[in-house]
N, C-alpha and C positions, 0 to 999 in steps of 0.2 A: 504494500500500500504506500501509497505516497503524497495522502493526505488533500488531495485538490477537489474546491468544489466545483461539483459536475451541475446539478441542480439545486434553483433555489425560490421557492413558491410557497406564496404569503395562502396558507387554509382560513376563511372565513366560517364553517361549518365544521360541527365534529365530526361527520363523515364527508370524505372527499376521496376521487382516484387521482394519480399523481403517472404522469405521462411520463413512462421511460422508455419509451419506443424508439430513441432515439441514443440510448445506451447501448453499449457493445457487452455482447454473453458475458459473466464474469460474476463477482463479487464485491458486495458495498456497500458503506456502511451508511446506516440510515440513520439523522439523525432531528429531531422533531423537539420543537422547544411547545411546554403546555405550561398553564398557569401555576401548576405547582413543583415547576422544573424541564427537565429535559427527557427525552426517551431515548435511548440507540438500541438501533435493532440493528444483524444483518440480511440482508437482502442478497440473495443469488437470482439472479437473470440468466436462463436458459436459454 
């Protein structure tokens, strides 16, 4: 990993989809700022 951000998209709603169609197959790290902090997840694209 080498830390760079790829995407970055302001959620107005607690549910949203988040367009990685434009991402190459791979692994990465998700990461989502919410009112009581932060979340990281990873994410794998097939």
């Amino acid at each position: 990993m080498d830390g760079r951000l790829l995407l970055e998209q302001n959620i107005k709603s607690a549910i949203s989809n988040i367009d990685i169609s434009e991402l190459t197959i791979g692994v990465y790290m998700l990461k989502v700022a919410v009112k009581d902090g932060v979340v990281v997840r990873k994410l794998v694209k097939k």
